[in-house]
Backbone bond lengths (Angstrom), bond angles and torsions (degrees), N, CA, C in turn:
res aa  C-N    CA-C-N  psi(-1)  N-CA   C-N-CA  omega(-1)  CA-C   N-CA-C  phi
1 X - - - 1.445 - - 1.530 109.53 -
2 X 0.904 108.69 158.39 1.639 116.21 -161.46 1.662 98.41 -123.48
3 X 1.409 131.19 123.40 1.516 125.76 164.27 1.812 121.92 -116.87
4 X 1.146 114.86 129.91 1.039 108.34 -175.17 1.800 101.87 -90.15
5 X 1.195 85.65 162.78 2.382 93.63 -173.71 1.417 111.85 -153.11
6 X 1.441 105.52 105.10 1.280 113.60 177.44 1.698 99.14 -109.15
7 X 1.324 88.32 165.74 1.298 102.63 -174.21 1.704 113.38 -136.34
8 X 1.451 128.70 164.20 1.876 117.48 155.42 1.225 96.71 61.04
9 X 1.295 147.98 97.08 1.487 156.02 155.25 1.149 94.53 -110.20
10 X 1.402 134.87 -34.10 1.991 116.20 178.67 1.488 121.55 50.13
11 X 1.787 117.12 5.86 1.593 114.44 -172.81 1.694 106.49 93.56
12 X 1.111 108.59 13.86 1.500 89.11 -158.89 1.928 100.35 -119.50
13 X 1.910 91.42 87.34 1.610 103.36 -176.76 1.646 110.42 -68.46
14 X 1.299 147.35 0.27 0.895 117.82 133.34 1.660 152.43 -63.31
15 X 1.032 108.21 -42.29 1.587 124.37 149.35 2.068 114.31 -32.74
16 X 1.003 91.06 -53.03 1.408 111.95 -157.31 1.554 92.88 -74.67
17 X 1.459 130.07 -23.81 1.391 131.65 -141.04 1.742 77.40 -98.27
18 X 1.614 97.65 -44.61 1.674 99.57 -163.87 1.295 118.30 -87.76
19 X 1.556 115.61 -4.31 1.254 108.99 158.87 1.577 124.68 -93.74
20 X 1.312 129.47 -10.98 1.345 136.81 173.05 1.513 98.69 -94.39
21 X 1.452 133.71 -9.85 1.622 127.23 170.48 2.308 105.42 -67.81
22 X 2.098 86.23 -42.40 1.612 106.13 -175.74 1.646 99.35 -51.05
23 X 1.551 100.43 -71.38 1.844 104.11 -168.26 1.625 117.99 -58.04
24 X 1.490 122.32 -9.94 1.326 112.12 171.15 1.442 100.03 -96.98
25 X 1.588 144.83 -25.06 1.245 131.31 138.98 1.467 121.71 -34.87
26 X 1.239 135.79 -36.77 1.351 135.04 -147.50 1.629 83.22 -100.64
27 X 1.499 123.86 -71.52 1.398 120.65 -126.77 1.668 93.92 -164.88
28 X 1.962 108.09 56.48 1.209 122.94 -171.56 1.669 115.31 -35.18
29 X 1.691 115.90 -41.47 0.999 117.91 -169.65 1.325 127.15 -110.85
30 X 1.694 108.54 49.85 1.657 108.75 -171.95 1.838 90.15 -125.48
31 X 1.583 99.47 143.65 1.038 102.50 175.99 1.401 115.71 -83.42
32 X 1.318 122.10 147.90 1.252 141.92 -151.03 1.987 95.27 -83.59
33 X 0.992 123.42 154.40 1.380 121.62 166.54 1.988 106.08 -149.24
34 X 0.825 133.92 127.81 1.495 145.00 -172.49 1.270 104.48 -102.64
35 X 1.213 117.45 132.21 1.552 132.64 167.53 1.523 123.86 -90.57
36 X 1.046 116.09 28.33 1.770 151.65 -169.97 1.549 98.77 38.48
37 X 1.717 112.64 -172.96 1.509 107.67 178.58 2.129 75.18 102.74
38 X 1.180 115.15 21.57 1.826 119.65 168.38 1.419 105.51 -50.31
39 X 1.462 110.17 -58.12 1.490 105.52 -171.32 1.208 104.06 -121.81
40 X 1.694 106.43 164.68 1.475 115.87 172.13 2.098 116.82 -88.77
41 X 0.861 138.66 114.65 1.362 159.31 127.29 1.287 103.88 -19.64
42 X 1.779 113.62 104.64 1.050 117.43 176.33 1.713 113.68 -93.42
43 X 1.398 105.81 1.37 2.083 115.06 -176.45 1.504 80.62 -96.16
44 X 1.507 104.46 136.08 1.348 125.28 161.47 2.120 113.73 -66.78
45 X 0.925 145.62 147.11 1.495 145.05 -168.80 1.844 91.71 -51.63
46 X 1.329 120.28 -54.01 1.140 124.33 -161.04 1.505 110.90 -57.69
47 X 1.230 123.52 -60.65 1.674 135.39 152.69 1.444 103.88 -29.36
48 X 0.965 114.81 -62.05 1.449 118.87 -147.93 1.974 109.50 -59.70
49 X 1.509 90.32 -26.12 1.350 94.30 167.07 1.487 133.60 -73.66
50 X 1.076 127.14 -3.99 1.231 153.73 -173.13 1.858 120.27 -108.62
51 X 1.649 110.55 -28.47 1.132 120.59 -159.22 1.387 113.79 -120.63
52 X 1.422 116.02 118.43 1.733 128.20 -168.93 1.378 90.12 -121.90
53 X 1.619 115.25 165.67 1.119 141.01 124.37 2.020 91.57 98.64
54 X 1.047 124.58 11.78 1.455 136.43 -151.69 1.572 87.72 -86.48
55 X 1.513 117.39 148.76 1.379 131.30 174.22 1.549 104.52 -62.22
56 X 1.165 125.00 122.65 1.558 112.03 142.87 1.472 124.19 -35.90
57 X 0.954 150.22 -29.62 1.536 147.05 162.72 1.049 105.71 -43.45
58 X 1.819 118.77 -69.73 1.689 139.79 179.81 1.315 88.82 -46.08
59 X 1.633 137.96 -70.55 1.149 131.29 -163.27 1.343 150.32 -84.17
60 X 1.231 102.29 7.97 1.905 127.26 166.55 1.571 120.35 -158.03
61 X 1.101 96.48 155.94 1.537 108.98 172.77 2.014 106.95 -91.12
62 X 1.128 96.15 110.79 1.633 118.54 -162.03 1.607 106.66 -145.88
63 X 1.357 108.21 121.54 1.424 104.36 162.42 1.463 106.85 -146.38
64 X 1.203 149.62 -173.90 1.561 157.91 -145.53 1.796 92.24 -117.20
65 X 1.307 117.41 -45.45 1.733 105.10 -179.19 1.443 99.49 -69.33
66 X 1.647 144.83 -30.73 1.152 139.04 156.34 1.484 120.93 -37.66
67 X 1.028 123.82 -68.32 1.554 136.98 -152.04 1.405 92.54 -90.97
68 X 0.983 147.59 -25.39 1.656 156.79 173.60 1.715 120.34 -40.24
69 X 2.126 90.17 -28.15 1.585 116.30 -170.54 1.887 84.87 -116.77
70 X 0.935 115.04 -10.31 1.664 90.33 169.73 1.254 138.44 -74.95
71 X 1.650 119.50 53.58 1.370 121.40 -141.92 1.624 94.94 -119.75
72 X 1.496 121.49 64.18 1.667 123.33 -161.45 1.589 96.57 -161.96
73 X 1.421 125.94 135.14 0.957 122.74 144.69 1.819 140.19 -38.73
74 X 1.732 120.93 128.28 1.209 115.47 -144.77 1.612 93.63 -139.45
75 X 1.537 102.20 132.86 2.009 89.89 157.32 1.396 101.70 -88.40
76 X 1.409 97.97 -172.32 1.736 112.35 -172.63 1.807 91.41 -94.11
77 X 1.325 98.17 139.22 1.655 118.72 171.20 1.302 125.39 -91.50
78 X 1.267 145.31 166.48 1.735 135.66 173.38 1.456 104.16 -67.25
79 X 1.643 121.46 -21.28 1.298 133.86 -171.63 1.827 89.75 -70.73
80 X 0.997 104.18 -101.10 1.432 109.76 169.05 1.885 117.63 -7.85
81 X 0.954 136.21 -62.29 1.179 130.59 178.98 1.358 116.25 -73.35
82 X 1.794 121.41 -25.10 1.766 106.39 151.80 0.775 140.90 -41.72
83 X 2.023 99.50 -38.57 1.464 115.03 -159.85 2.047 106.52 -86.27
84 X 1.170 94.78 -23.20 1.349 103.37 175.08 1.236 127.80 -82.02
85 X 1.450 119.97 -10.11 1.550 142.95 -178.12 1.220 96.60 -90.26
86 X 1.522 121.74 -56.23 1.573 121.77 175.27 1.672 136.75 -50.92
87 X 1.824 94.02 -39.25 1.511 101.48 -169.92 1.755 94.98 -108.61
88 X 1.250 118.85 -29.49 1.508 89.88 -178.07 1.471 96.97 128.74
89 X 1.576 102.81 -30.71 1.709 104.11 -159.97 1.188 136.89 -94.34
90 X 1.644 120.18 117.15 1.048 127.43 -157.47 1.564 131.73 -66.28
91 X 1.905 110.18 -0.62 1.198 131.04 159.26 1.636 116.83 -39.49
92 X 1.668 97.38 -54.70 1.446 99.12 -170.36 1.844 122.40 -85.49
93 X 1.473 106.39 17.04 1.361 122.84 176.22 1.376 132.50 -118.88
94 X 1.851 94.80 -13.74 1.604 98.85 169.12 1.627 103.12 -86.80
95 X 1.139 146.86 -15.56 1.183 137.34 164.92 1.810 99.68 -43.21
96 X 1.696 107.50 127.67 1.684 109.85 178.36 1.532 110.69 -63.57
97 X 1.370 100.97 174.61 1.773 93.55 165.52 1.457 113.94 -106.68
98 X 1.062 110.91 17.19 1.688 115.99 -170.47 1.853 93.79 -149.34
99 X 1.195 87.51 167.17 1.858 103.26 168.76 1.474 92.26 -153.83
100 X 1.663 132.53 137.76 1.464 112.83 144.04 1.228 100.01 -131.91
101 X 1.702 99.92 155.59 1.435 104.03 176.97 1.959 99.82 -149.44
102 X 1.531 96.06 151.94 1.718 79.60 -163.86 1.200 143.90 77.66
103 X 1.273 115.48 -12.22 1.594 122.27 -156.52 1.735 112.78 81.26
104 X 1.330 111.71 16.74 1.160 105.09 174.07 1.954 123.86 -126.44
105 X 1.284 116.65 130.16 1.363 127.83 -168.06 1.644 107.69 -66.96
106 X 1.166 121.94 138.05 1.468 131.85 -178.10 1.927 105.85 -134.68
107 X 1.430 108.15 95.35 1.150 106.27 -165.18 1.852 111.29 -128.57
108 X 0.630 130.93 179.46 1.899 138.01 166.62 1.461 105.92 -78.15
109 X 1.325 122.99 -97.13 1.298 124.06 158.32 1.224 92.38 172.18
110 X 1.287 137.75 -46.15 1.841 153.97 -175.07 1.299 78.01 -9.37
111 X 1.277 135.73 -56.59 1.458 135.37 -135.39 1.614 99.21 -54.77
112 X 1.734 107.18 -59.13 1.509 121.19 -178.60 1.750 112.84 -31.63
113 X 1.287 102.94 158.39 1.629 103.01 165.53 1.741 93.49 -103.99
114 X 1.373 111.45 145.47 1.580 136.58 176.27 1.183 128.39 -112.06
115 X 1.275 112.73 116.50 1.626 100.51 168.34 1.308 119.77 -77.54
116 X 1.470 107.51 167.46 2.000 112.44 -176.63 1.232 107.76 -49.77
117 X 1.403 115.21 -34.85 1.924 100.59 163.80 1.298 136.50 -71.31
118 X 1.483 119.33 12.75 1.215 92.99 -162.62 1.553 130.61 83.56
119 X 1.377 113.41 13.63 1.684 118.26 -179.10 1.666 82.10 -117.13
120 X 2.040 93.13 129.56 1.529 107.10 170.75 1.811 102.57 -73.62
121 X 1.588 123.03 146.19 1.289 104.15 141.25 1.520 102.68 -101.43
122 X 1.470 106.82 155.70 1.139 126.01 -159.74 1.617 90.08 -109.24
123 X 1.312 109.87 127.33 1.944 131.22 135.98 1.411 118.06 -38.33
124 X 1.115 125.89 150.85 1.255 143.92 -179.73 1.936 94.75 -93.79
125 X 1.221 108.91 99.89 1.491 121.02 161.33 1.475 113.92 -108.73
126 X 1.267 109.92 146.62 1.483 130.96 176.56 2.014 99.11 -68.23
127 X 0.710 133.73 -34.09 1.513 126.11 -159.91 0.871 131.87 -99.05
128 X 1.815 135.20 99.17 1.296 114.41 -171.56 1.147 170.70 -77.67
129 X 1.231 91.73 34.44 2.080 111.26 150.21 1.628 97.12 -151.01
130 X 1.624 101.93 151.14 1.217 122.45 179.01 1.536 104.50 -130.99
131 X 1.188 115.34 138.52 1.584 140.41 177.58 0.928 105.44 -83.46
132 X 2.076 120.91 144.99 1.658 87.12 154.87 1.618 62.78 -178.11
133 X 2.001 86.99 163.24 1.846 92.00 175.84 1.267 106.27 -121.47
134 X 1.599 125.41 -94.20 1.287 138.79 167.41 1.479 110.53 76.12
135 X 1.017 112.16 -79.02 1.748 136.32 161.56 1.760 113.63 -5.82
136 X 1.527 92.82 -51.73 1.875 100.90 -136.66 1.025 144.07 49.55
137 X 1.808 95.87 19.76 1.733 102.31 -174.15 1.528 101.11 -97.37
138 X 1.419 143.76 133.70 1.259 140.55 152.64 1.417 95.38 -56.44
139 X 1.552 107.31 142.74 1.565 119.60 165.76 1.716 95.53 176.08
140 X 1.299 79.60 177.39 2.122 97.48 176.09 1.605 94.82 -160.88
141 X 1.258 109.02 150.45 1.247 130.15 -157.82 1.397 121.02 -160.75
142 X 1.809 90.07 111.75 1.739 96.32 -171.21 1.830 103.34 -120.52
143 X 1.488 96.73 147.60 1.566 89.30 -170.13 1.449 120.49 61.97
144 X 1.382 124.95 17.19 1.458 135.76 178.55 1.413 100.18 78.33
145 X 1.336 147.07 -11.17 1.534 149.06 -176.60 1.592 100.10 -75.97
146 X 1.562 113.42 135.80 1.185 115.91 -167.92 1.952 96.87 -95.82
147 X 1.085 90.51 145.27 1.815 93.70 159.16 1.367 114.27 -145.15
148 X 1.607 102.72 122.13 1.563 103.18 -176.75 1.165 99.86 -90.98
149 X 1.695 105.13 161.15 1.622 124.75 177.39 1.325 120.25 -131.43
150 X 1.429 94.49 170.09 1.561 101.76 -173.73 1.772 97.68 -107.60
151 X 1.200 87.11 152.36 1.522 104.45 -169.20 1.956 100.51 -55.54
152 X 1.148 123.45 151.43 1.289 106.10 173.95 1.709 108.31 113.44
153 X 1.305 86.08 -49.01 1.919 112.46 -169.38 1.260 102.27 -41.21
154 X 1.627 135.22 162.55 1.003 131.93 170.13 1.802 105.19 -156.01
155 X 1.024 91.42 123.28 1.604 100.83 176.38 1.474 122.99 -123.24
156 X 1.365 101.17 150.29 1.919 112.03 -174.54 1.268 95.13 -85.02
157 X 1.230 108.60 152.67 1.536 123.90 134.21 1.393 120.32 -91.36
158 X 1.771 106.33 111.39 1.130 110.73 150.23 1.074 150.12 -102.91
159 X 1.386 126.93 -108.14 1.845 116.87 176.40 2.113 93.64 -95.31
160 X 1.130 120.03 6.86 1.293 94.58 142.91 1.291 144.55 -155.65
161 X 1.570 117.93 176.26 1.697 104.77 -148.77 1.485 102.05 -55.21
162 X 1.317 114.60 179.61 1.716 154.58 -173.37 0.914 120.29 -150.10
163 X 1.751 106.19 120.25 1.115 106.45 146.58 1.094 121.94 -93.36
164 X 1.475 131.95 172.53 1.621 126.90 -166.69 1.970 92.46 -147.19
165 X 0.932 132.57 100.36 1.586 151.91 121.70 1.318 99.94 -24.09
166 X 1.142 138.13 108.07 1.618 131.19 150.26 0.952 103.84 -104.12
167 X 1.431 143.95 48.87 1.408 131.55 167.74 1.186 136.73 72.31
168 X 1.464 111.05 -163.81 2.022 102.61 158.32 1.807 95.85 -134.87
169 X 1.110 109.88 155.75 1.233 132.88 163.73 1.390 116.39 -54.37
170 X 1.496 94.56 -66.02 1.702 116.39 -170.97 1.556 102.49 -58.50
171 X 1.330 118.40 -73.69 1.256 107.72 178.10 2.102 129.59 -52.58
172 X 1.350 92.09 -65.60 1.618 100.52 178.43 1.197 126.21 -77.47
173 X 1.460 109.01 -23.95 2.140 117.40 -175.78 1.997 87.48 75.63
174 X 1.096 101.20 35.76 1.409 101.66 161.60 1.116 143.57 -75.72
175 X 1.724 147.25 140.32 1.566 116.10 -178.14 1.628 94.86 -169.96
176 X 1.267 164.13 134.69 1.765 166.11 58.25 1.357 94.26 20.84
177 X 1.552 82.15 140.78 1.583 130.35 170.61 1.073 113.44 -119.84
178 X 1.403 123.10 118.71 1.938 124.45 -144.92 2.168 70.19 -125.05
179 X 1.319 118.93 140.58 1.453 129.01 158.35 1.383 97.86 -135.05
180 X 1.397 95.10 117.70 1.992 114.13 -167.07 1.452 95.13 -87.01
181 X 1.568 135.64 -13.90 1.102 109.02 171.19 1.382 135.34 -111.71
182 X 1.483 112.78 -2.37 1.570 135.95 135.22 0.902 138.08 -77.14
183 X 1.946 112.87 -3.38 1.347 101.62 172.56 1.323 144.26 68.51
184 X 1.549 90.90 33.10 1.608 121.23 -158.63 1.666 133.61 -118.32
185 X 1.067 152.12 112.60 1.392 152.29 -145.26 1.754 116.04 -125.11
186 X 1.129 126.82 72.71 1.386 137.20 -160.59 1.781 92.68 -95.14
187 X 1.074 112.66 111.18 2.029 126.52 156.11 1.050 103.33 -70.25
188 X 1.664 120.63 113.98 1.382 121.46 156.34 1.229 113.00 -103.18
189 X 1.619 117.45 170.45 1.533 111.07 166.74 1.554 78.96 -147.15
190 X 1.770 108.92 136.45 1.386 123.76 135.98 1.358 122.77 -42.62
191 X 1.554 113.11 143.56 1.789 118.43 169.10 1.636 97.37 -76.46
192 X 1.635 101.24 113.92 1.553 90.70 163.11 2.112 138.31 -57.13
């Protein structure tokens, strides 16, 4: 089975239009899986601690030609849990924080602790490969050592774990092609 994994949509239905136009070109019949980060959060973290009961309008970038293409299984994003801290609404909390399928982890990343650069530390998970976006950095990472790629790239899973970076949408038109029965990790990027 073949899964496609986007990640970082931030609201932004153009991006999103041209990367789900790419994966039904690429690999018409893989179900889609999202690494949350759906919408953009217009309360900064700092506000956000302070602020209840706030309209969804005031509090995300949301419109009906957006959500129209949200038709894919999704974890919950750091975006998502602002927006739900702010308005009250329990939409943005039933999204899970995990998905697995295969033996493989489908996560956001918020979860990780980060250094000021931008280096995930990684948790000790049982599964060998883990998804995750947050970043917007494409990369994969074995033994905690990062290796960036070029779009196109395709890597096995072998005898050891993975991490898998799929990028962001919003920014790059980024998105991986996970094949659970070859054991396979293809980086795509849409033509913006």
């Amino acid at each position: 089975m073949q899964i496609a994994i986007i990640s970082d949509l931030h609201s932004n239905t153009k991006a999103l239009k041209k990367v789900l136009r790419h994966i039904r070109d690429v690999a018409p019949q893989a179900p889609i899986v999202c690494l949350g980060d759906l919408y953009e959060c217009t309360v900064s973290k700092k506000k956000a601690a302070f602020i209840r009961d706030m309209s969804l309008q005031d509090a995300a970038i949301t419109s009906q030609k957006f959500e129209q293409h949200l038709q894919f299984l999704t974890v919950r994003g750091n975006q998502e849990e602002r927006i739900a801290k702010v308005t009250g609404l329990a939409q943005f909390t039933s999204y899970p924080e995990t998905i697995e399928i295969d033996n493989a982890l489908f996560i956001h990343g918020h979860q990780f602790s980060w250094t000021p650069e931008w280096t995930a530390i990684f948790p000790k998970y049982a599964h060998e490969i883990i998804f995750f976006g947050h970043s917007h950095q494409a990369a994969y990472y074995v033994d905690g050592e990062r290796h960036v790629v070029k779009h196109g790239t395709t890597i096995t899973v072998e005898k050891k774990q993975l991490f898998i970076n799929v990028g962001s949408v919003v920014d790059h038109y980024e998105w991986a092609l996970y094949d659970t029965g070859i054991k396979t990790v293809t980086f795509q990027k849409a033509h913006a």
